[in-house]
C-alpha positions, 0 to 999 in steps of 0.5 A: 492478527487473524484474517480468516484462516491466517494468523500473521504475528505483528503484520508488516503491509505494504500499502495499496498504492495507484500506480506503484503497487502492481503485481512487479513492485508487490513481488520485490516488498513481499520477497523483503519481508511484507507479510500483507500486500494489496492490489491497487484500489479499484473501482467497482463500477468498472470490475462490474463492467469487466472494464479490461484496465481495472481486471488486469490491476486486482490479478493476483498471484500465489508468490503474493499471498496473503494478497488483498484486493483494495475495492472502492465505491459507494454504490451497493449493488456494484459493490456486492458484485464486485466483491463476488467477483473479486473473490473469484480471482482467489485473493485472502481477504477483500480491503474497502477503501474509505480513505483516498482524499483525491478530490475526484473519488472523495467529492462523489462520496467515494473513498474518505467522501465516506467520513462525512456520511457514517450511514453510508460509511456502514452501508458500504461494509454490509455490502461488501460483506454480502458479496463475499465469505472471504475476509473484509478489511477496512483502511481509511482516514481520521475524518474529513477535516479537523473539526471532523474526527470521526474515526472512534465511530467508525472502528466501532461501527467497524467492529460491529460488522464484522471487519476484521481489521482496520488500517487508519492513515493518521491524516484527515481528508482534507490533509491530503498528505500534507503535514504530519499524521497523528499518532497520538489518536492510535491508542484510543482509536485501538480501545474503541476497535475492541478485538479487531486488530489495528494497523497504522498507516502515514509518516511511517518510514524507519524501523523506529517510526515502526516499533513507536506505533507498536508500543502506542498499541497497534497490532501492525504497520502499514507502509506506502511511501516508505516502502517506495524509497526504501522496498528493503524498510520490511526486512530491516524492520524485523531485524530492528524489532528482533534485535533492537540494531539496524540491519546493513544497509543495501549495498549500491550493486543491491539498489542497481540490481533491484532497480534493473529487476523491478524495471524488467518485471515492470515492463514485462507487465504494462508493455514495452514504451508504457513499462518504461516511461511509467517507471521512470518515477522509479529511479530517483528513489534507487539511486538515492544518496548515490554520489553523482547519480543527477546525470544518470537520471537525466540520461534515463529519462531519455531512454524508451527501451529496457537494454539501453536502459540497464547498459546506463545503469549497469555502467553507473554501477561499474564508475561508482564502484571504482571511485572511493566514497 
C-alpha cells in the first residue's frame, strides 16, 4: 500500500477513536506493531476557529509516524482550510470521516450523513484534496441502512478523485455497533476500488479475524475496539501471519505495567483530576481474565490521584503473582 512516498506491506491501523485514541494510547499500539495510526476525528469548524480542545487532539509527534489526522464536516470552505491547517502540523496523510453514525454528527450530513447524499459525499473529497498536497484517505460505512448500500459507488467515486486508500466498517449507519459486520461486501467492494488500496474495519479483534479479511482480498486491517482490550492484537497479528501460531500471551506483570505507563502518559497529556477520572474506562480492559481483579476496579475508581493509583495496582500484581493459577 502507497501512501504518498511511504509503502507499508499489509498495513496493520489502529482506528481513530474519540477519546481513546490520543497522542498516550497512539504511543502504546504503534510500539506493539501499528503501522498507521490516526488522531481522534476532528471537527473542522472548530480547527478553522483555532478552537483550543480540537488543536490540541490533531497534535502529532515524530515517534508516531506515519500518523494521519482524521477531519470530519460537510462544509467545503471549512474543510479546504482545515486541511491546509492540518498539513501545517506536519502529519503523513489526511483521512476523511465519512463514517461516524452518531446521531449528532450523521443527522446534520456530517460523518455517514454523507451516504445518503454521494454529491455531497465527493464534494467533501474535492475539497479536502484541495486544501492540501498530502495524501487523502477515506474511512467510512456500508451505507445508511440496508435498504441503502452504496459502498460499490463510493469506492468508485473515491478512486476517481484521487483517495489513495479506503478504509470500510462493514456496518451500515443505522447499526451503529450493533450486530455483526459484513464481511461478505469485502471483495466486490475491493473490485469496485481498482488500485486504490482497501482496508477492513469492524468485528476485527484475533489474528484469525485478520489473515480472513486478507484472504477476502484486502490489502490491510484496521482495529478499534480490539486494540482497546488487547493493545498487543498488532504484534501477535504479525507473528500469526508470519508463522501461522500464536504468539505468548502478555504476562500479568505485562498488563500492570502498560496499564501504570498508559495511565501516567495519559495524565501527563489531559491534566492531573481530568487524566485520572478519563482513564478509568482503561482498566476493565487491562485487567481482563485476571482472577479476583472486581474489587481492584472498585477500589480505583475511587482513587483521583496517579501515586495511590499505581500502589493498588503495583499491590494487586505482587497478591497475583503469590497465589498459584
Amino acid at each position: 500500500m502507497k501512501l504518498g512516498p511511504l509503502e507499508i506491506h499489509t498495513p496493520l491501523a489502529l482506528a481513530p477513536m474519540e477519546d481513546v485514541s490520543d497522542i498516550a494510547f497512539r504511543a502504546i499500539c504503534k510500539e506493539r506493531g501499528a503501522d498507521l495510526v490516526y488522531t481522534e476525528f476532528t471537527n473542522v469548524e472548530a480547527i478553522v476557529r483555532d478552537v483550543k480542545s480540537a488543536m490540541d487532539k490533531i497534535q502529532v509527534t515524530e515517534a508516531e509516524r506515519p500518523v494521519g489526522i482524521q477531519l470530519y464536516g460537510s462544509n467545503g470552505e471549512s474543510l479546504e482550510r482545515a486541511a491546509a491547517i492540518a498539513e501545517s502540523l506536519g502529519p503523513d496523510f489526511i483521512d476523511i470521516n465519512c463514517g461516524c453514525w452518531v446521531k449528532k454528527v450523521a443527522m446534520r450530513g456530517d460523518g455517514a450523513g454523507l451516504l445518503r447524499d454521494l454529491g455531497r459525499f465527493e464534494s467533501v473529497v474535492q475539497s479536502v484534496t484541495r486544501g492540501t498536497k498530502l495524501p487523502v484517505t477515506v474511512k467510512t460505512r456500508l451505507g445508511w441502512d440496508a435498504d441503502s448500500i452504496v459502498i460499490l459507488d463510493v469506492a468508485r467515486m473515491l478512486e476517481h478523485n484521487g483517495v489513495q486508500a479506503l478504509t470500510v466498517h462493514c456496518r451500515t449507519r443505522k447499526q451503529g455497533y450493533t450486530g455483526q459486520a459484513d464481511w461478505s461486501w469485502l471483495p466486490g467492494i475491493k473490485e469496485a476500488c481498482g488500485s486504490m488500496p482497501l482496508l477492513a474495519n469492524g468485528d476485527i479483534v484475533t489474528p484469525e479475524d485478520i489473515k480472513a479479511i486478507l484472504d477476502l482480498g484486502c490489502d490491510g486491517a484496521m482495529i478499534g475496539r480490539g486494540a482497546i482490550e488487547n493493545p498487543w492484537i498488532f504484534e501477535q497479528a504479525k507473528h500469526y501471519l508470519a508463522t501461522g501460531e500464536h504468539a505468548s500471551a502478555p504476562s500479568a506483570e505485562d498488563r500492570i505495567e502498560l496499564c501504570i505507563r498508559h495511565l501516567k502518559d495519559h495524565v501527563a497529556l489531559h491534566g492531573d483530576r481530568r487524566g485520572v477520572t478519563s482513564f478509568r474506562k482503561f482498566y476493565v480492559h487491562y485487567l481482563r481474565g485476571m482472577r479476583d481483579s472486581h474489587p481492584v476496579r472498585v477500589a480505583l475508581m475511587a482513587l483521583y490521584e496517579v501515586g495511590p493509583i499505581e500502589e493498588v495496582l503495583r499491590g494487586f500484581l505482587e497478591r497475583y503473582a503469590e497465589v498459584p493459577a
